[in-house]
Structure formats: C-alpha cells, structure tokens
DRENMARGU-434075 format. One line per field, with one value per atom (N, C-alpha, C): x, y, z; residue in three letters; atom name; residue number from 1. Coordinates in pm, 1 decimal. Atoms other than C-alpha are relative to their C-alpha. Layout:
N
x	(X ...)
y	(Y ...)
z	(Z ...)
residuo	(ALA ...)
atomo	(CA ...)
num	(NUM ...)
//
This chain:
151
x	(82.4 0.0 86.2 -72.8 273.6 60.7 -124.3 510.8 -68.6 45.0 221.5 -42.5 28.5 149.6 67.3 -159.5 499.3 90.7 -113.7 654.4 129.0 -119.5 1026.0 0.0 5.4 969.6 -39.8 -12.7 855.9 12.7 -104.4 1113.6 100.6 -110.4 1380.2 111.0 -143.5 1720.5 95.0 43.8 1772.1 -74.7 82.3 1533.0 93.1 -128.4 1665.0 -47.0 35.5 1456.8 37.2 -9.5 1553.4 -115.1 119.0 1204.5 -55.5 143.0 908.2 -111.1 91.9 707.4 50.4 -61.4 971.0 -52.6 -40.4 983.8 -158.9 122.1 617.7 -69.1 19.1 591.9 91.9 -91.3 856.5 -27.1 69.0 658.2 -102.4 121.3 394.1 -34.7 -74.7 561.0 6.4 -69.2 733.4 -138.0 85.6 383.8 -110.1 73.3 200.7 48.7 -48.8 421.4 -63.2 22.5 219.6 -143.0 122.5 -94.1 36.9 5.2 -167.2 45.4 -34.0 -24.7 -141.1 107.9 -392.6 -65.5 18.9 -401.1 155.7 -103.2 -79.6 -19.7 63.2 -170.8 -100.8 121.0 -477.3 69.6 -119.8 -250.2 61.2 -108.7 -4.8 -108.8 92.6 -326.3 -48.3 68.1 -440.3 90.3 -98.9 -105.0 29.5 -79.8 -28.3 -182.0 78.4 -426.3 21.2 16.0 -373.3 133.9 -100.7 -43.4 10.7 74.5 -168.7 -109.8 37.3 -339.3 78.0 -141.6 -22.6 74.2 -146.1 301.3 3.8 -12.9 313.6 147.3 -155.6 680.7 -46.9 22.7 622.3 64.9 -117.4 961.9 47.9 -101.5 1230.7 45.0 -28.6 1318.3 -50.1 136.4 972.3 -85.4 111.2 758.9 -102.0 56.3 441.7 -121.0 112.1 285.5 -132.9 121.1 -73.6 -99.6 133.4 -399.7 -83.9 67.7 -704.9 -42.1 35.0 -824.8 -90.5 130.7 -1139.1 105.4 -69.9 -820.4 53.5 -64.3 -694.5 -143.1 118.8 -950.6 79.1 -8.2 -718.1 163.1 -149.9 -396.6 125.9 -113.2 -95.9 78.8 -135.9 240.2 100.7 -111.1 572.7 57.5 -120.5 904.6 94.8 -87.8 1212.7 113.1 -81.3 1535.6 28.9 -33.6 1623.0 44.8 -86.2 1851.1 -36.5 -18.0 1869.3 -150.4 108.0 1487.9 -10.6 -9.4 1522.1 -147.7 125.6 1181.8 -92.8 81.4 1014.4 -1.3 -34.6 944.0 -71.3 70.5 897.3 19.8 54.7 774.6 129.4 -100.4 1111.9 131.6 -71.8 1354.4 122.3 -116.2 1521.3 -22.2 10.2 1561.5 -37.4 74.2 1313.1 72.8 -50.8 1500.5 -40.8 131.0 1234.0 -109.7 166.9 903.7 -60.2 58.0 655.0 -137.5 133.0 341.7 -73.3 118.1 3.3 -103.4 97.7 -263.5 -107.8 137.3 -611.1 -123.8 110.2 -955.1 -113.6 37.7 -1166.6 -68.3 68.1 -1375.5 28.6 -27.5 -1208.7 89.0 -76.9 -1101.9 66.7 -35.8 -1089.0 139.6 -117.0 -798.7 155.9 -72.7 -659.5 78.4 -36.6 -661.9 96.4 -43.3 -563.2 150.9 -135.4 -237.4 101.7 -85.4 -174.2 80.2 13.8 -207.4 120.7 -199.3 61.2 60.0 -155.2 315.0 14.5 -24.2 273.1 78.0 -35.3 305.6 159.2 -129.0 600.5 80.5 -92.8 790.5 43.7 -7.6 727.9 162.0 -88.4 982.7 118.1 -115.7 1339.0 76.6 -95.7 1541.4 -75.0 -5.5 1304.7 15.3 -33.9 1360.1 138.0 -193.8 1729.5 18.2 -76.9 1739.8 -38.6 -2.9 1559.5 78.3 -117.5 1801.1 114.9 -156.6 2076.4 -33.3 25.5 1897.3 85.2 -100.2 2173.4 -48.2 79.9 1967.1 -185.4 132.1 1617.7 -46.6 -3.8 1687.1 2.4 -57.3 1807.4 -143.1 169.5 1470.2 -110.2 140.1 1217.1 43.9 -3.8 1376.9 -17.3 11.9 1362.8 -158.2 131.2 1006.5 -87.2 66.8 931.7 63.8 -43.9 1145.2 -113.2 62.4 887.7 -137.8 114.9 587.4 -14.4 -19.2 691.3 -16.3 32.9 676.6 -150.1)
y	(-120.4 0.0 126.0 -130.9 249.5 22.4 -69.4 240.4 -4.8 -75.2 236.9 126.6 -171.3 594.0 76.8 -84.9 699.0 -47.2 -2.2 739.2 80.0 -66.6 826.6 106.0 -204.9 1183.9 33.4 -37.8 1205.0 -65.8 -2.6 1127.4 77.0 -38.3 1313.2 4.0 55.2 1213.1 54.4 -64.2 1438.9 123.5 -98.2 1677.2 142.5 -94.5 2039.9 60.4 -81.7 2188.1 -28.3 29.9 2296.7 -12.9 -71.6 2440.8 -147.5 125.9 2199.7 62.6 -52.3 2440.2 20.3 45.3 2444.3 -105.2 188.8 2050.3 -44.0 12.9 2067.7 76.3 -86.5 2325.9 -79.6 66.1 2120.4 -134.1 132.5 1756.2 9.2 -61.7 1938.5 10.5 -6.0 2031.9 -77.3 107.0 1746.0 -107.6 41.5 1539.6 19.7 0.3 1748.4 101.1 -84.9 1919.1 49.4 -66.7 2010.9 72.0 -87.1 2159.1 147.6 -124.6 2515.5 60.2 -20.9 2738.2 49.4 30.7 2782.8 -159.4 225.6 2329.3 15.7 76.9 2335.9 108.6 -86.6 2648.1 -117.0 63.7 2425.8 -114.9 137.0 2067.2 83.8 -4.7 2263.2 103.6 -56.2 2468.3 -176.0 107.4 2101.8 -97.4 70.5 1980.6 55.5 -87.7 2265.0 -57.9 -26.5 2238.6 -175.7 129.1 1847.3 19.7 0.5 1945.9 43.5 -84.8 2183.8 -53.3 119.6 1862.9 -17.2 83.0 1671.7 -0.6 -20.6 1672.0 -149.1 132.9 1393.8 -72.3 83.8 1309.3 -99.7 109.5 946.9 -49.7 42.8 875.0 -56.6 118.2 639.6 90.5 -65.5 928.6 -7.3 60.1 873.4 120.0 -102.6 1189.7 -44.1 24.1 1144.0 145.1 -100.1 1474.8 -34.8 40.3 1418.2 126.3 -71.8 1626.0 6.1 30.8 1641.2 137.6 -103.3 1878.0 -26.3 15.0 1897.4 76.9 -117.5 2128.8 -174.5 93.9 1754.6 -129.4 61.6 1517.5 -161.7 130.3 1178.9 6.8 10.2 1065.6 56.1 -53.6 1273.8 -71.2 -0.1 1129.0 49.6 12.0 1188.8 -4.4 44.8 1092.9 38.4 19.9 1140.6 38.2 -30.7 1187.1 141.1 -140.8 1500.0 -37.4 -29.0 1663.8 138.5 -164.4 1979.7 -0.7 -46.8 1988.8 24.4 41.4 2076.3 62.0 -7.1 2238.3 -88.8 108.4 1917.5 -128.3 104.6 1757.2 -180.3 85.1 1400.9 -51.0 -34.7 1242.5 -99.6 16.9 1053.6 63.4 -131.5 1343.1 -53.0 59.0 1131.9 81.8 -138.1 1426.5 -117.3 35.4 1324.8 9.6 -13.2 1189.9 -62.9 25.5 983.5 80.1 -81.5 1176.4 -94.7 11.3 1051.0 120.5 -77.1 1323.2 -71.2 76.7 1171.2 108.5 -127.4 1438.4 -33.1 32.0 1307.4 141.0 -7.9 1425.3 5.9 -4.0 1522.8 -61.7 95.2 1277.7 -128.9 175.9 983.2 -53.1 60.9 915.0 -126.3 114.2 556.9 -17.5 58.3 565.0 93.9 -123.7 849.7 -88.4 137.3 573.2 -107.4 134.6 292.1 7.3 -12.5 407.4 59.8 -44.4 611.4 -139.6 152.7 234.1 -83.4 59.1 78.1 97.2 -61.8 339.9 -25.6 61.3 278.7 -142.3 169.8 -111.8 8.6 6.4 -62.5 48.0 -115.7 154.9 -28.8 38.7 -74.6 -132.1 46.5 -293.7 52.9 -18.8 -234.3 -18.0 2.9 -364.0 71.3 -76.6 -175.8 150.8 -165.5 157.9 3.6 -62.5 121.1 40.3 57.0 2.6 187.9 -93.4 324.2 124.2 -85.5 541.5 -8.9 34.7 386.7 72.8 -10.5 500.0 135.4 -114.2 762.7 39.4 -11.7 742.3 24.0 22.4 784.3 -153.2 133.8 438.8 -85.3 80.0 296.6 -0.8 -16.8 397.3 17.9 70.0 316.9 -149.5 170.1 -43.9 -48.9 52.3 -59.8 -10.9 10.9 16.1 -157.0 124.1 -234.2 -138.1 109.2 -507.4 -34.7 -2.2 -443.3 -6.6 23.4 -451.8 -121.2 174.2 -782.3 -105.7 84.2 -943.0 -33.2)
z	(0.0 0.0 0.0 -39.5 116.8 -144.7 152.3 -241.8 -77.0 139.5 -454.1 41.1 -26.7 -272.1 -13.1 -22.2 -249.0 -105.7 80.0 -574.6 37.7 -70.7 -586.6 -8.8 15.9 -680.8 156.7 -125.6 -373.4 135.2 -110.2 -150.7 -55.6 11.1 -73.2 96.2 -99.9 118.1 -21.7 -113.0 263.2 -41.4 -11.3 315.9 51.4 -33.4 331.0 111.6 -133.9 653.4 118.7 -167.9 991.0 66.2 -113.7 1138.3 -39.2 -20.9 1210.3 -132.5 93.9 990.7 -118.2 156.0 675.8 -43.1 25.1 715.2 -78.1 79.7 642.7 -95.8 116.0 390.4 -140.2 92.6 203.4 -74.0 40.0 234.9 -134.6 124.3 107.7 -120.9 108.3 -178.7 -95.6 72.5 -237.4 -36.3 97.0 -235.6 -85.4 57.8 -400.6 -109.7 82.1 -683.3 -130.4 73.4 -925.5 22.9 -82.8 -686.2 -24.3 -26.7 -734.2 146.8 -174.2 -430.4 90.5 -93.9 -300.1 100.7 -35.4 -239.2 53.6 -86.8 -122.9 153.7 -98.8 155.7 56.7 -90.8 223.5 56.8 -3.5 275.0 123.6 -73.3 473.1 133.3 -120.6 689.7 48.9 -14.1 707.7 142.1 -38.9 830.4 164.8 -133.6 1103.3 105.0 -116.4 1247.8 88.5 -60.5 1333.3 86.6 -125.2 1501.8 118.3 -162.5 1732.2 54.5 -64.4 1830.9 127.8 -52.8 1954.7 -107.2 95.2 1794.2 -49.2 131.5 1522.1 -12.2 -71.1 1638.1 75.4 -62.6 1770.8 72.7 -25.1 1871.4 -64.9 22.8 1820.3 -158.6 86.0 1548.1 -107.5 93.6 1353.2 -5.2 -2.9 1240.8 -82.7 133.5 1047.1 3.4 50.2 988.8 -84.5 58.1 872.3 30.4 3.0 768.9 -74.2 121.0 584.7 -26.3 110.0 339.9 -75.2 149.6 78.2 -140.9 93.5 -133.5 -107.8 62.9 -249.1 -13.7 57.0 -444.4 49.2 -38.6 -329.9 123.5 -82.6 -88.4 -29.3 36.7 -102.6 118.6 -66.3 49.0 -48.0 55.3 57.9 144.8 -125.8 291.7 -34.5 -18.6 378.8 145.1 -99.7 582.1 35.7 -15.9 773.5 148.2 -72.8 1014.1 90.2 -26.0 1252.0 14.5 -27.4 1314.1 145.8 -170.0 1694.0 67.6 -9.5 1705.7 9.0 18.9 1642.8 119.3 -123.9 1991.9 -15.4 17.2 2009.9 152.7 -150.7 2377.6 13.4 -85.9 2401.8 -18.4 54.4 2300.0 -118.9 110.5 2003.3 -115.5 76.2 1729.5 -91.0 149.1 1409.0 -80.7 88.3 1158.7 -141.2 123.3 899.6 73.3 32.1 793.4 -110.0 116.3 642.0 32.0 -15.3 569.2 -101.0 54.5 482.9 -32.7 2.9 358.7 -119.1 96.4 227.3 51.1 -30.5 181.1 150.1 -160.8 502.6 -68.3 -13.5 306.3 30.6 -47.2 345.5 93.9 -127.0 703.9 3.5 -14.7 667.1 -64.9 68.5 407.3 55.9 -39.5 613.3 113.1 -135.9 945.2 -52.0 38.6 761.6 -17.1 -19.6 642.4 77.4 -133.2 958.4 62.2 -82.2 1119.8 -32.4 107.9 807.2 56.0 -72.8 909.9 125.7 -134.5 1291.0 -39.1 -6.3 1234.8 -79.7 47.4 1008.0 62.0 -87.3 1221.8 94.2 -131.1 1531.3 -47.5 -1.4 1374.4 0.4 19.1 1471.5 -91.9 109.7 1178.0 -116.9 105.9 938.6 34.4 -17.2 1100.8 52.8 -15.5 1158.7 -146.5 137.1 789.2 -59.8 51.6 679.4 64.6 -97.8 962.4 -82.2 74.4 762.2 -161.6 108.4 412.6 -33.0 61.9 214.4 -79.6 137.8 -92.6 -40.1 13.9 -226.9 -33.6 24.7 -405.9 137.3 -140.9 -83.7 116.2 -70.7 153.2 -124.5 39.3 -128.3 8.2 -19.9 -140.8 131.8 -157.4 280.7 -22.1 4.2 235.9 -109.9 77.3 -57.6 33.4 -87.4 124.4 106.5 -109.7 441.5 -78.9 41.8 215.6 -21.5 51.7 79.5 99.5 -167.4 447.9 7.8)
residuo	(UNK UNK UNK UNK UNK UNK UNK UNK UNK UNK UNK UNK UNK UNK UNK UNK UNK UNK UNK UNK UNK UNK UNK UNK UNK UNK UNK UNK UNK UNK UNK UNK UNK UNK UNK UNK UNK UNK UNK UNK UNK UNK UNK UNK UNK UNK UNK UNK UNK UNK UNK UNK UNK UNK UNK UNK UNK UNK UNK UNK UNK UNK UNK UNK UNK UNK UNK UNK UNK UNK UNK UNK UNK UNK UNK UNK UNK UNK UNK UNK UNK UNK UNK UNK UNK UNK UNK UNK UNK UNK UNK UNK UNK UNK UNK UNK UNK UNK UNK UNK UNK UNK UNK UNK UNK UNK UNK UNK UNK UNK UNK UNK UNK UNK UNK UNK UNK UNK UNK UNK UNK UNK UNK UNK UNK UNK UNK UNK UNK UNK UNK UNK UNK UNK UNK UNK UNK UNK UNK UNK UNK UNK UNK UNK UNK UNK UNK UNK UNK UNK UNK UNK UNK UNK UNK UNK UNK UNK UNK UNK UNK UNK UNK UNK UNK UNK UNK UNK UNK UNK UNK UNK UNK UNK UNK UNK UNK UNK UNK UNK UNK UNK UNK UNK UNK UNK UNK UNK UNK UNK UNK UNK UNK UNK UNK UNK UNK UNK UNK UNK UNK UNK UNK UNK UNK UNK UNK UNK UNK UNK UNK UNK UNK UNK UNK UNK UNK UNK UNK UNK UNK UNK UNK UNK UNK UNK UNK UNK UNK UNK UNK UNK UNK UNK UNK UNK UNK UNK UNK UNK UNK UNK UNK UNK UNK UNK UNK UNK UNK UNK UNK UNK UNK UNK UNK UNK UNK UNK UNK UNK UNK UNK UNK UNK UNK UNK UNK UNK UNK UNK UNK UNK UNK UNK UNK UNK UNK UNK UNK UNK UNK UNK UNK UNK UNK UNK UNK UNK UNK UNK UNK UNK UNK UNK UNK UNK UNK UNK UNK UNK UNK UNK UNK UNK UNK UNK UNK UNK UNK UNK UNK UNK UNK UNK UNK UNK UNK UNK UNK UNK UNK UNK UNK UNK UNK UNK UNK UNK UNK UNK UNK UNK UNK UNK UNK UNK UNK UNK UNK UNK UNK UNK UNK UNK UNK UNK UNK UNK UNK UNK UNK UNK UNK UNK UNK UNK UNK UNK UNK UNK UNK UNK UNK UNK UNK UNK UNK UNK UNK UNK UNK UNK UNK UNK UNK UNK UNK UNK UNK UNK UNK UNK UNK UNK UNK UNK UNK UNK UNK UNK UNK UNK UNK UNK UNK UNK UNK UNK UNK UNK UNK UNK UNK UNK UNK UNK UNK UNK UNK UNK UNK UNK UNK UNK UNK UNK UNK UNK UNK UNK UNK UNK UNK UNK UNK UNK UNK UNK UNK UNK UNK UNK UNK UNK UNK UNK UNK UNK UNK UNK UNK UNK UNK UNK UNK UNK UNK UNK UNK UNK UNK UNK UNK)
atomo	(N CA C N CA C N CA C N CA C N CA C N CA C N CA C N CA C N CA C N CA C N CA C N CA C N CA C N CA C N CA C N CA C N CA C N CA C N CA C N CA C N CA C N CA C N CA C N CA C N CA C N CA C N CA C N CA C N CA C N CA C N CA C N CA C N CA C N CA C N CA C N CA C N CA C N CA C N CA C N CA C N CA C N CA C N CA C N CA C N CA C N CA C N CA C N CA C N CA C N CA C N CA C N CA C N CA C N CA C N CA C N CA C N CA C N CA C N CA C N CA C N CA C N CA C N CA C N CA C N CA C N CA C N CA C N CA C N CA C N CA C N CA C N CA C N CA C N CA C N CA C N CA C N CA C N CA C N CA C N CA C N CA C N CA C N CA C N CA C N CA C N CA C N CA C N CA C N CA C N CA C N CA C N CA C N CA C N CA C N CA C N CA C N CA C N CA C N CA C N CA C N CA C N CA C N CA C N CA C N CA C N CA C N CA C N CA C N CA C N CA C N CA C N CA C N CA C N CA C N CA C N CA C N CA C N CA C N CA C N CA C N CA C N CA C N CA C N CA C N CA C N CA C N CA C N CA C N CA C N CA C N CA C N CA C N CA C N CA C N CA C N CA C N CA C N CA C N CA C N CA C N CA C N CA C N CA C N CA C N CA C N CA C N CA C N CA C N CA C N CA C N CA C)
num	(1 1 1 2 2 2 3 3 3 4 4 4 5 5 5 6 6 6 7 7 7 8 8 8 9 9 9 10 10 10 11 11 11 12 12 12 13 13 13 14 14 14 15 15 15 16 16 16 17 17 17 18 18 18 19 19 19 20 20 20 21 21 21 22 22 22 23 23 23 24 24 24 25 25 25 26 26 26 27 27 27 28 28 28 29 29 29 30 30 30 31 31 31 32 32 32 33 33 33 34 34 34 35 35 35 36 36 36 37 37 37 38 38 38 39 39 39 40 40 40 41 41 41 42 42 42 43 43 43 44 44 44 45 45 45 46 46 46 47 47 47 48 48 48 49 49 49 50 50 50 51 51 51 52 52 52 53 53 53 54 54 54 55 55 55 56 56 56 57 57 57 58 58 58 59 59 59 60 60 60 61 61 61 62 62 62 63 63 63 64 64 64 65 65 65 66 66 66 67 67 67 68 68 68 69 69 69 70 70 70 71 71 71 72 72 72 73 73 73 74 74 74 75 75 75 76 76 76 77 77 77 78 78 78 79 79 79 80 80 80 81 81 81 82 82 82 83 83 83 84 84 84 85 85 85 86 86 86 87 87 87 88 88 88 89 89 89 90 90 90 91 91 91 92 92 92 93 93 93 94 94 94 95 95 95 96 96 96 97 97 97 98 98 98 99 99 99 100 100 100 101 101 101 102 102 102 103 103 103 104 104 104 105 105 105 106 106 106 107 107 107 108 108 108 109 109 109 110 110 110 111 111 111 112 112 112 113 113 113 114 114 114 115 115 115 116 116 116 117 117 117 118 118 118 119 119 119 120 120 120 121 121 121 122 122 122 123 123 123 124 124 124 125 125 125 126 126 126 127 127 127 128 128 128 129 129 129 130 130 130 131 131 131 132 132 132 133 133 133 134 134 134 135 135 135 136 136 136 137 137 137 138 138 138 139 139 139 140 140 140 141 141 141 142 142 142 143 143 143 144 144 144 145 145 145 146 146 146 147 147 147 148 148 148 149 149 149 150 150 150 151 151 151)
//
C-alpha cells in the first residue's frame, strides 16, 4: 500500500529543513508538486491544524505529519530523511530523523486511518527503522520500504 502511494519523486534524502514548519511546507511540496499554491496552503493549513493537536513526532526518530483537506480530491504522500529539526518535539527526545506526511480528503477518514495504522506497524519494527536510519539514498529507503511490504 505504502510504495504504490509513495513514488520516488517524492522522496527526498535528505530533506533540506531545519524548522518543524519548513519541514512541512517542504513535504507538502514534495507530495504534491504540481498543486496550485492555493491546495498546497490548504494541505499545509491542514497539516499545522492536526499538530496543534499533539506533535506527530512518535519517537524512536519517527515523524508522520498528517492532515485532511477537501483542497486535495485523493492521498498525497511523501518521505524522507532529515537533520537539525530541533523544534520538532517528540515524547522521548530522540531528534526526528524519517518523515513521512500523509494528507487526504476530510472525506475519506478511513484511508486516512488505515495508512496512519501501516506506518505505525512498520515503524514498530526495529530492523526496518534502523534500515531506513541507515537509508543515504532515495533508491536505498524506497527499497527498505518495498522489502517491508513484501513481508
């Protein structure tokens, strides 16, 4: 489910933001590059109101920014590695170094849950989140991911 959402265009290894609010102006971007800048404004208003929730830092150096929007007609992802975000608290103070941002439809919760749920579960494994910790490349963390799909 996750790599047919996440083509390689969007990933990028490394990501170039320090702030918490670049990092997600940048996902944004990256999964939705050819959105007008009124859909990507909405995506990235979408992104900030679910954070001023709780902070989407999970730990174990795992962010997954997520939000919904009516500005996007289906699932936008994108991932990658980053550095230097020290703004970005997560509740066991291991600095966020994979992202993934998820940003559907306020119509369709369920597909919004579901792959919140796949990234949790994937993430809970240790050797696939060292493997993507270790990822240098875009090549290199889409194959960790399609290795872990294949399971």
């Amino acid at each position: 489910m996750l790599t047919e959402l996440l083509p390689a265009a969007h990933v990028r290894v490394p990501l170039g933001s320090h702030s918490r609010h670049a990092l997600f102006r940048e996902l944004v971007e990256l999964a939705l590059p050819e959105a007008d800048p009124a859909t990507l404004e909405a995506a990235f208003q979408g992104v900030l109101a679910r954070e001023t929730i709780a902070s989407t830092a999970i730990g174990d150096g795992l962010a997954v920014p997520h939000g919904r929007t009516n500005a996007v007609g289906h699932i936008c992802v994108a991932a990658g590695m980053v550095e230097g975000v020290e703004d970005y608290a997560s509740p066991d103070g291991v600095p966020v170094r994979v992202c993934f941002l998820v940003v559907t439809p306020e119509t369709d919760a369920a597909t919004h849950l579901k792959l919140l749920s796949r990234l949790a579960r994937l993430m809970r494994n240790d050797a696939l989140r060292d493997a993507l910790l270790s990822a240098r490349d875009v090549e290199s963390f889409i194959a960790v991911l399609a290795r872990a799909e294949a399971r």
